[in-house]
C-alpha positions in Angstrom: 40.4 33.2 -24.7 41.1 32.3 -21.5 37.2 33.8 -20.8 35.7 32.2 -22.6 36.6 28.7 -21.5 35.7 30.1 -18.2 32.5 31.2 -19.5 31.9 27.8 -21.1 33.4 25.8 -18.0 30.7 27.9 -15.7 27.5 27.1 -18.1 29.4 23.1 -18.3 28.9 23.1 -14.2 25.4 24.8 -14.4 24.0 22.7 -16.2 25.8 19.2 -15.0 24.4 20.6 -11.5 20.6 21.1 -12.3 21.1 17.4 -14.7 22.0 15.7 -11.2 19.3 17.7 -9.2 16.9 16.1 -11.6 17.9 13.0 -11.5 18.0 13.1 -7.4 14.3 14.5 -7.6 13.2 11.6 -9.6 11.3 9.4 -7.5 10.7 5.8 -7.8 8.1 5.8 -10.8 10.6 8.3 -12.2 8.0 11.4 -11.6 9.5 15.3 -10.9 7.7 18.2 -10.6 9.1 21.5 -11.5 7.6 24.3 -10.1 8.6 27.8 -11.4 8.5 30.9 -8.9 10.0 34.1 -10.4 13.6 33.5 -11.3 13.8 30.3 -8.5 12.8 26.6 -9.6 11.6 24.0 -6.9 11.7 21.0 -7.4 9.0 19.0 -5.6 8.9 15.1 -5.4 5.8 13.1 -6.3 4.1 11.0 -4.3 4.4 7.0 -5.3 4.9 3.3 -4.2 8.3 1.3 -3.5 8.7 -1.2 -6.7 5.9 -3.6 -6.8 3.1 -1.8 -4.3 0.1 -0.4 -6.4 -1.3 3.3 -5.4 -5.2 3.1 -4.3 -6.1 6.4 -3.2 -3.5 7.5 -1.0 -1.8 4.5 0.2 0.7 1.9 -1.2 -0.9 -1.9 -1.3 1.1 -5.1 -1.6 -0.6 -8.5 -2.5 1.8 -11.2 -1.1 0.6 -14.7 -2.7 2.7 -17.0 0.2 0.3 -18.7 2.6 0.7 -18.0 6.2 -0.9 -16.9 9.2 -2.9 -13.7 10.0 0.3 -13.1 12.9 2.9 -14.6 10.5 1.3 -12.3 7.5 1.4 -9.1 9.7 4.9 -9.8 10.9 5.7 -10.5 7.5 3.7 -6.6 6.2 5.7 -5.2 9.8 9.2 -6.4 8.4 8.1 -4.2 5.0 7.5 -1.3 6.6 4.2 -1.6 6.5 1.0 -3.3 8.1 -2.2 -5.9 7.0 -4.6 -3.7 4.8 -7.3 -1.6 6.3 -10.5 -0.6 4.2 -11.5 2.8 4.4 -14.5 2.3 2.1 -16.1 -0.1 -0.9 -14.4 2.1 -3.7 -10.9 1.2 -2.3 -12.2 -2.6 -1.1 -13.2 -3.1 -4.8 -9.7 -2.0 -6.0 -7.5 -4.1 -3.6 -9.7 -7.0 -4.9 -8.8 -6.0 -8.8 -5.1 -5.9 -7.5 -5.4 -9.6 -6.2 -7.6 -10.8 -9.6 -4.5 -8.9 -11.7 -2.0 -10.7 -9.5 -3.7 -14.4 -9.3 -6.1 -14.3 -12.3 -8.8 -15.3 -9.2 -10.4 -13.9 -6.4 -8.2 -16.3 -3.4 -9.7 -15.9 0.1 -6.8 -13.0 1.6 -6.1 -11.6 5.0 -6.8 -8.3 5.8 -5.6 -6.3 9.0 -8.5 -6.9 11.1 -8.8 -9.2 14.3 -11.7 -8.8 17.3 -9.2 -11.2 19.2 -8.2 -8.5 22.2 -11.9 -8.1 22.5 -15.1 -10.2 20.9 -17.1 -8.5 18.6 -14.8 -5.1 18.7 -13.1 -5.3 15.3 -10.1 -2.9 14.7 -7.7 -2.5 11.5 -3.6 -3.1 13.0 -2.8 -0.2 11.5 -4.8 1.8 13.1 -7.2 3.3 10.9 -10.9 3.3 12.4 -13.2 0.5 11.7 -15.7 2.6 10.0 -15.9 0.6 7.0 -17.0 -3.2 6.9 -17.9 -5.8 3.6 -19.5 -8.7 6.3 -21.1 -11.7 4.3 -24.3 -12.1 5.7 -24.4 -13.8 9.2 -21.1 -12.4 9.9 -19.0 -12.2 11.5 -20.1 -15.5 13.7 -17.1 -16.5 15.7 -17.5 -19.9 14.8 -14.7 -22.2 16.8 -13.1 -18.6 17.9 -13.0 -17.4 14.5 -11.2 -13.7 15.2 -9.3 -12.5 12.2 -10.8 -11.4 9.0 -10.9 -12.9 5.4 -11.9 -11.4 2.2 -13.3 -12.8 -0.7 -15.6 -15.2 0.8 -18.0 -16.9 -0.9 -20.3 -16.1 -4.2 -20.2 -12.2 -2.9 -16.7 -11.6 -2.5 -17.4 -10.6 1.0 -15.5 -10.7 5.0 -15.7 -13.6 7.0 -14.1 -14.0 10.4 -11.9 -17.0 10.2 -9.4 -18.7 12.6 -6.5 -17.1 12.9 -4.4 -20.2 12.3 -5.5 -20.8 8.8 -3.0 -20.2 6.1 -4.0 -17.7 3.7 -2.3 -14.9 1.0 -2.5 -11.2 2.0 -2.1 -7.7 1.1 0.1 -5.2 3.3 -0.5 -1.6 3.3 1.5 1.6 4.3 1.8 5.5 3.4 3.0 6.8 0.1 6.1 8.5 0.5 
């Protein structure tokens, strides 16, 4: 008898243990992978976004509706872990503008992470990412009045604009998937 409560006590652990293994693999969309080698199992965590970030490609994005200034909107991304979004290419552009259209049933002039304000006419992302990518209207960017921070969704086209960075706009943040 006293064997096989043992027995039954064991399996009763065993399987409470892998139950809370599961649970502590789950990530935030509630994903878990379960890879099988042999007689071992590994669990393996997917890739996703905090609550409230959409996935596009391989990054987390964050539209963020409150007006403020291209330095207030990357302090604000910065405080989140995160920076002012970087294109990599029109695919990804085109989906970060479907995010903001899902979020504000319009197409709202948004900051983006780029500035040429160290340097004129040398654009960079503040994340980092290379400026290989650009979505200029055309005639831009002009540096109008010392116009040095860009703008998406300009115009009939939906294109950048360089605009003062003092303006108060919406943004998006991006960072890494963890």
């Amino acid at each position: 008898m006293k064997t096989l409560i043992l027995s039954a006590l064991l399996c009763a652990v065993i399987t409470l243990t892998r139950a809370a293994a599961l649970s502590d693999a789950k990530d935030e969309g509630g994903e878990v992978a379960i890879i099988q080698e042999g007689e071992h199992h590994i669990l393996e965590r997917s890739t996703s976004c905090p609550r409230g970030w959409t996935k596009i490609s391989d990054r987390c994005f964050l539209f963020v509706p409150r007006t403020m200034t291209w330095a207030q909107a990357e302090r604000n991304c910065l405080s989140l872990g995160a920076h002012l979004a970087s294109v990599r290419r029109a695919e990804e552009y085109h989906q970060i503008q479907r995010l903001i259209a899902d979020k504000t049933h319009g197409n709202p002039q948004t900051w983006l992470g780029a500035s040429d304000g160290a340097e004129e006419g040398f654009w960079f992302w503040s994340d980092g990412t290379p400026f290989t990518f650009s979505y200029w209207c055309k005639g831009e960017p002009n540096n109008v009045r010392g116009q040095h921070c860009l703008q998406m969704n300009d115009g009939g086209n939906k294109c950048w604009d360089d605009m003062q960075c003092h303006s108060h706009l919406p943004s998006v943040c991006v960072k890494k998937t963890s």
